[in-house]
C-alpha positions as CSV (number, residue, x, y, z in Angstrom):
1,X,-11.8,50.7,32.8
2,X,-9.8,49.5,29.7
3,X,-11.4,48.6,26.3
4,X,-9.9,46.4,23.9
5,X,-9.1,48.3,20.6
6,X,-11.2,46.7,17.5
7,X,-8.6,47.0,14.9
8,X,-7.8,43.2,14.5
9,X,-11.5,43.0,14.8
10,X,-12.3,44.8,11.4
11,X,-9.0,43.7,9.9
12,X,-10.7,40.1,10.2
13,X,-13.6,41.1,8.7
14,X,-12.4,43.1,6.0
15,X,-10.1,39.9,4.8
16,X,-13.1,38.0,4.5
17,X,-15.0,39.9,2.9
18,X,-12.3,40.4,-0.1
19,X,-14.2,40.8,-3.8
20,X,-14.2,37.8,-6.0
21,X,-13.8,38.5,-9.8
22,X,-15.6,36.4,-12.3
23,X,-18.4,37.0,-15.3
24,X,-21.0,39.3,-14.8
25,X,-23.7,37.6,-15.5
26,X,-26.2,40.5,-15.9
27,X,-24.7,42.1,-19.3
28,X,-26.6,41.0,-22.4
29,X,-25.6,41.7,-26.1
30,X,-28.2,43.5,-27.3
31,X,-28.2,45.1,-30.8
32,X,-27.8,48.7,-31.3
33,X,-30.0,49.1,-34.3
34,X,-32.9,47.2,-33.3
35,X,-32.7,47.0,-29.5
36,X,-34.5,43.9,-29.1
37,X,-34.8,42.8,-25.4
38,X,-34.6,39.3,-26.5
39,X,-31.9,39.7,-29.4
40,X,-31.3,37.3,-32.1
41,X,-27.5,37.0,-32.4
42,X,-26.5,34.4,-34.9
43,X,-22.7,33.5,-35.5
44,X,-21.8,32.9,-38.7
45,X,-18.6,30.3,-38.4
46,X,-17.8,30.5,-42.5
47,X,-17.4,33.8,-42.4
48,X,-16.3,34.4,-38.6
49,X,-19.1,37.2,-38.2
50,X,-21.8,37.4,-35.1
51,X,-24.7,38.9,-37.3
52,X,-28.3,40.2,-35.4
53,X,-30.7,37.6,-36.9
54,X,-33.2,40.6,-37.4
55,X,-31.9,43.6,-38.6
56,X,-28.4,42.1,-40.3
57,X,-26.1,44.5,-38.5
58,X,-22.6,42.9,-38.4
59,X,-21.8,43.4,-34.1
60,X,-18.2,41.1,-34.4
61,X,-16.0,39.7,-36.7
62,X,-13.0,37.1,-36.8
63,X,-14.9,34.8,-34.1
64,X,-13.0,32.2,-33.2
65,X,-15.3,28.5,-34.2
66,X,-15.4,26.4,-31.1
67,X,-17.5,24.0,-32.6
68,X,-16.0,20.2,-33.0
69,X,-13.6,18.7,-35.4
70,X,-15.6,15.9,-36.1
71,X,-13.0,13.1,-38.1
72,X,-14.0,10.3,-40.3
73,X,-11.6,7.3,-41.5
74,X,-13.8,5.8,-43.1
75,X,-14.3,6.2,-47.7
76,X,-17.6,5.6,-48.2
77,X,-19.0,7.9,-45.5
78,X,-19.1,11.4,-47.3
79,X,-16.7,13.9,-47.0
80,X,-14.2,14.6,-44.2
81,X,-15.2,17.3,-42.3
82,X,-11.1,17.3,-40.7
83,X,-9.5,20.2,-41.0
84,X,-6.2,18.2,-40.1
85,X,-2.9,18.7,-42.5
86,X,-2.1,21.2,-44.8
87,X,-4.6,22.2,-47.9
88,X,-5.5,19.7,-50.9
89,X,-2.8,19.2,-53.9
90,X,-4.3,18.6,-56.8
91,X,-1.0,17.8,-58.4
92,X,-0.6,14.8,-56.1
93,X,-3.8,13.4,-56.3
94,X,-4.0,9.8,-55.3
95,X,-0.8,10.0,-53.1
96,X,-0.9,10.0,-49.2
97,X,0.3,13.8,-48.3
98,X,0.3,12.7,-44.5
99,X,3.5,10.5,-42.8
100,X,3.2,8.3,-39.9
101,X,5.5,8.4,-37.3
102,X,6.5,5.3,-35.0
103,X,8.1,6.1,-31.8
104,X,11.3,4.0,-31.4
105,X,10.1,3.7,-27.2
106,X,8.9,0.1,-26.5
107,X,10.0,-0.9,-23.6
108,X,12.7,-3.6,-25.1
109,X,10.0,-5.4,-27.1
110,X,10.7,-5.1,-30.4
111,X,7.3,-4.2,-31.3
112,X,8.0,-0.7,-32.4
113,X,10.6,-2.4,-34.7
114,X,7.6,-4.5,-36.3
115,X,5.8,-1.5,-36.7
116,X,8.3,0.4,-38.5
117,X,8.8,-2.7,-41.1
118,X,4.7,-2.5,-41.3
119,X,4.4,1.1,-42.4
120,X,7.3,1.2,-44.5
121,X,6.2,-1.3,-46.6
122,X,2.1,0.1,-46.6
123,X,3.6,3.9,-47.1
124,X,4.0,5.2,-51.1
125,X,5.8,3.6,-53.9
126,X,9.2,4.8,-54.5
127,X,8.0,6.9,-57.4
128,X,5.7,8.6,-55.1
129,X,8.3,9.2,-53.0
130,X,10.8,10.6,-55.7
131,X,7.6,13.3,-56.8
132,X,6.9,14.8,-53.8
133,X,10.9,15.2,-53.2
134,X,11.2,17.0,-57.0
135,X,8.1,18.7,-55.5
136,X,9.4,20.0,-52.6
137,X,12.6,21.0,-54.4
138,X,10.9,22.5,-56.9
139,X,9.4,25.0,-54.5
140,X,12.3,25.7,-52.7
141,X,14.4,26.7,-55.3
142,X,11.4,28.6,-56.5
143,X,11.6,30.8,-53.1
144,X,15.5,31.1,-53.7
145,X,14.5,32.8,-56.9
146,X,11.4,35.0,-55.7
147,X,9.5,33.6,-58.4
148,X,5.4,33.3,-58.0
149,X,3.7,30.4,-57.0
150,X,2.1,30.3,-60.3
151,X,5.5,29.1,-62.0
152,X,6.0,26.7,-59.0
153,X,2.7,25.6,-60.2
154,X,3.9,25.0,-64.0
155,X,7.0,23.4,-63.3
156,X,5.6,20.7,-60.8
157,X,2.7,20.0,-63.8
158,X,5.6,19.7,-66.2
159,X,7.8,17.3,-64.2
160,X,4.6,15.3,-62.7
161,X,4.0,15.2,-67.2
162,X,7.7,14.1,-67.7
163,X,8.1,12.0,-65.0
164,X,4.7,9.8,-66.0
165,X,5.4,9.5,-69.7
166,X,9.6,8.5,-68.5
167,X,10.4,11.2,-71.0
168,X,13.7,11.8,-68.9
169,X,15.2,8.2,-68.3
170,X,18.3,8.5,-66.4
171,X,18.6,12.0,-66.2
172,X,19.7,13.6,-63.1
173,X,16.9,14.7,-61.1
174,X,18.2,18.2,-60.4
175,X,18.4,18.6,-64.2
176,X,15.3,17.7,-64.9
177,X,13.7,20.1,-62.2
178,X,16.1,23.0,-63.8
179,X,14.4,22.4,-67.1
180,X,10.9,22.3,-65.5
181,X,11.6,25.5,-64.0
182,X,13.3,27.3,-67.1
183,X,9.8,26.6,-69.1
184,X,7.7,27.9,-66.4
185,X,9.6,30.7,-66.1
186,X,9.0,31.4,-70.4
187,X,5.7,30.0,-70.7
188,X,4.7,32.7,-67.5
189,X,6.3,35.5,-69.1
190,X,9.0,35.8,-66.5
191,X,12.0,34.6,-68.9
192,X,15.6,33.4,-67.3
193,X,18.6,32.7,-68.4
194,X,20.4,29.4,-68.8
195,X,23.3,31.2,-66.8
196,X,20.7,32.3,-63.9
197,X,18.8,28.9,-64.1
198,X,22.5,27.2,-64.0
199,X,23.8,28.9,-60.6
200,X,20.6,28.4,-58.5
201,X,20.4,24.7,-59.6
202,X,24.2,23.6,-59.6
203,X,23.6,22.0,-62.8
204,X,26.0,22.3,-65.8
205,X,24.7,23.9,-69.3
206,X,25.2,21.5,-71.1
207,X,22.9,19.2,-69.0
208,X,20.5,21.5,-68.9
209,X,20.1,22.2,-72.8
210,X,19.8,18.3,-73.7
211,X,17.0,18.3,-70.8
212,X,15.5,21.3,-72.2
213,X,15.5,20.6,-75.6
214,X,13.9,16.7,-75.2
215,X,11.2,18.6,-72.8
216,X,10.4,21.1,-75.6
217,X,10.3,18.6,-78.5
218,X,7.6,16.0,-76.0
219,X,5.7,19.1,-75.3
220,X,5.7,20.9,-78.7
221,X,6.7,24.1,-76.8
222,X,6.1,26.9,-79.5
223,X,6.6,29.6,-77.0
224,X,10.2,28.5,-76.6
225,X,10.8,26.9,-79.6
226,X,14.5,28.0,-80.4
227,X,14.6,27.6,-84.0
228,X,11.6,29.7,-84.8
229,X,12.8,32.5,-81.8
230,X,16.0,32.2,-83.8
231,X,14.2,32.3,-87.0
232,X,11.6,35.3,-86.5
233,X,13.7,36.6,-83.9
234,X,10.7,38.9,-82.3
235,X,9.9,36.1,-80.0
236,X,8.0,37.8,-76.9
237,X,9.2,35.4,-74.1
238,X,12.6,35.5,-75.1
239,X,13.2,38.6,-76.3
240,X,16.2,40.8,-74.5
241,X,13.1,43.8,-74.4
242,X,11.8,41.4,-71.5
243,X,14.8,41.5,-69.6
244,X,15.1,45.0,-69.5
245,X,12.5,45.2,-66.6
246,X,14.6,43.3,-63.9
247,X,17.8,44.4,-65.2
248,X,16.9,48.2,-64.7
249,X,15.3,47.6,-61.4
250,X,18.8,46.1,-60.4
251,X,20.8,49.1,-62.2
252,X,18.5,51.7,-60.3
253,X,17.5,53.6,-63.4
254,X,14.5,55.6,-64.8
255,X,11.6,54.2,-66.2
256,X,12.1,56.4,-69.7
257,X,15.4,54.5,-69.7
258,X,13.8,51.5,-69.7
259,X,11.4,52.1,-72.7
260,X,13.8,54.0,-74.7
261,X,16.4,51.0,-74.6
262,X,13.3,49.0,-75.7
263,X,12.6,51.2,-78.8
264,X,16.3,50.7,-79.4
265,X,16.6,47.2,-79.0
266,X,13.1,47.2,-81.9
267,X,15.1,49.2,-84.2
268,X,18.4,47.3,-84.0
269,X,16.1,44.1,-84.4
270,X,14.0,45.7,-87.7
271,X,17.8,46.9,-89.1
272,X,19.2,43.7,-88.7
273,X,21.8,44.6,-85.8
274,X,23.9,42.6,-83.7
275,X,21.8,39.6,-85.2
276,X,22.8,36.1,-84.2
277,X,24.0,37.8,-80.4
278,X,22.0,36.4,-77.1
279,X,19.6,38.0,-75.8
280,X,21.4,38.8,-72.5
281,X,24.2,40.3,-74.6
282,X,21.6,42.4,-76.8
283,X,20.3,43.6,-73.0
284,X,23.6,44.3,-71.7
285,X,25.3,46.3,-74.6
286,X,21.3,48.3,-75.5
287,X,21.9,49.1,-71.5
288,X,25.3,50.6,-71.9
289,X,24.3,52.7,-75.0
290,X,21.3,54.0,-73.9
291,X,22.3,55.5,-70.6
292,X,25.3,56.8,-72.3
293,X,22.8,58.4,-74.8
294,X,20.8,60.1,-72.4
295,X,23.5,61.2,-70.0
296,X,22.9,58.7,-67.5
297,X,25.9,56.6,-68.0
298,X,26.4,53.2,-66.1
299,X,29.8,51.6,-66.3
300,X,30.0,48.1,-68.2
301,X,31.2,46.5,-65.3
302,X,28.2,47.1,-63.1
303,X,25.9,46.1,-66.2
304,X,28.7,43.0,-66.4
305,X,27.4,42.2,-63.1
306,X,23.8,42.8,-63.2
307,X,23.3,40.9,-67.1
308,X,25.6,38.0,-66.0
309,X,28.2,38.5,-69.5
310,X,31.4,39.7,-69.7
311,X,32.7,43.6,-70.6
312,X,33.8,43.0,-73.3
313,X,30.7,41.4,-74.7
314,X,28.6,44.2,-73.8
315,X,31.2,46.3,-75.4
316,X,31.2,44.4,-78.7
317,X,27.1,45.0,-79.1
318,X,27.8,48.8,-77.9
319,X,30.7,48.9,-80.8
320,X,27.5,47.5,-83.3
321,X,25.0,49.9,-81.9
322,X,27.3,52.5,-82.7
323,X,27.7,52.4,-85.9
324,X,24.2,52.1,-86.8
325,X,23.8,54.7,-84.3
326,X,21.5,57.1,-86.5
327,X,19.4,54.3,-87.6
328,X,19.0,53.6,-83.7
329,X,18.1,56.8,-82.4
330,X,14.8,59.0,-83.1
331,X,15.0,62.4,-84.5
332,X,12.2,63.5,-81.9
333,X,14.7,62.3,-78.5
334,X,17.2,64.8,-80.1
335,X,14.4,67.5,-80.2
336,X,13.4,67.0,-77.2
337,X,16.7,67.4,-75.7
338,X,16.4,63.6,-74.1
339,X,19.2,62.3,-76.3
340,X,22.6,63.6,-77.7
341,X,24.6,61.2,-79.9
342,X,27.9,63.4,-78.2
343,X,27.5,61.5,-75.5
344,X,28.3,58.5,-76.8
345,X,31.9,57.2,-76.2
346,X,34.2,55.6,-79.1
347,X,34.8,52.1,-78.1
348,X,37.8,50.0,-79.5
């Protein structure tokens, strides 16, 4: 007598009785400090924590909040609890810092047309419009220049100040924003150069100075004042000590090289040398005599390229520094065996 074999039997069986995945329902979060059967677990949305209610420990962080966005569009209702659009300007208060975008798809209508003619002329004036385009341009030469935000800052306060008090009728806008930017940069201790201002702006120097110079008389700018930087000539924002930092960093020397072409550049200043120079020329020539001095010498053409003047400008301060050269250098560098005045090359 034959018997059937069960194997399609138990395969049946064992296909319908395949596992299905999904939560287990019989895990709780309990805390480990306390161990409360009936824990208290609070989540704290402001600071994305899930806290136990009873003993404090901290059991998560960086919980997600999957509560509602409840939006308003009404004024006179409070606050807007939105979170929709980028952060608050206070720089462009009372100016609309969202667009509205009409799709040109109407099905041969014309409505979308009407529309467009209806926003345009309820969207910002034309002088709201030109500030937030210096704005943006403001920040993105800003980047270019790997400045801080903080002198992004000061430069969209002075043009939003210019620009409100027409200080700058009929100037080009690109000029205006170079000037903006060229304050910032002295009044946050981060000087440029006409020269450096000039090449990341496209605008010419001479431009620039009549747009600087009507800025600084409007504001009363005493920190870049040039007649009393000219005068005094120890002005701290524009001083050529200041652009020793970022001019060394670029040359890929020493820090002692850096604060001995300071004390240098203090002397030279005190004995009345190479007065009446720039102070990207003072740089550039204190530079090329200093690391001759200490034996770490740098050609004048890589400091040429670095300080943004010509060889033989740098040169020309060197030939100065030169011969005041024992006037320049301390007695206790030579001692130490940090300087030797043999070092130094004859220029002519």
């Amino acid at each position: 007598m034959a018997f059937a074999r069960p194997f399609p039997l138990a395969a049946a069986v064992q296909k319908t009785q395949q596992p299905t995945f999904g939560p287990d329902l019989a895990v709780r979060l309990i805390c480990p400090e306390c161990r409360d059967p009936n824990p208290n677990i609070v989540e704290e949305f402001g600071s994305g924590d899930l806290v136990c209610g009873s003993c404090g420990l901290v059991l998560g962080d960086r919980i997600v909040d999957t509560r509602s966005e409840w939006r308003t569009f009404a004024n006179d209702e409070g606050d807007d609890p939105s979170r929709v659009g980028a952060a608050s300007d206070p720089l462009m208060e009372g100016i609309e810092q969202l667009d509205t975008l009409i799709s040109f798809r109407d099905g041969g209508t014309g409505i979308a047309r009407e529309l467009q003619r209806a926003a345009s002329r309820s969207q910002s004036s034309r002088s709201e419009r030109n500030l937030l385009t210096a704005f943006r341009d403001i920040g993105s030469w800003c980047d270019q220049f790997s400045l801080p935000k903080t002198i992004s800052d000061i430069a969209k306060q002075l043009y939003k100040r210019s620009d409100e008090e027409k200080l700058l009728r009929g100037k080009p806008l690109e000029a205006v924003i170079a000037a903006c930017i060229f304050i910032a940069c002295r009044q946050a201790h981060v000087p440029r150069t006409f020269r450096e201002i000039c090449n990341l702006t496209h605008v010419s120097k001479k431009t620039l100075g009549q747009c600087y110079k009507a800025l600084e008389q409007a504001f009363n700018l005493s920190p870049g004042a040039t007649a009393q930087s000219n005068a005094n000539g120890s002005n701290p924002t524009t001083g050529p000590e200041n652009l020793l930092v970022r001019y060394c960093n670029h040359l890929d020397l020493p820090a002692n090289v850096q604060s001995i072409c300071g004390d240098i550049i203090v002397a030279a200043r005190k004995h009345g040398v190479a007065d009446g120079r720039s102070p990207v020329s003072i740089a550039g020539g204190a530079i090329y005599f200093t690391c001759h001095l200490l034996g770490k010498p740098k050609s004048s053409r890589d400091i040429s390229v670095v300080a943004g003047v010509s060889e033989g400008t740098i040169k020309l301060v060197y030939r100065l520094y030169y011969s005041e050269k024992e006037k320049l250098v301390k007695e206790e560098w030579i001692k130490e065996g940090r300087a030797d005045m043999d070092r130094l090359p004859v220029e002519r």
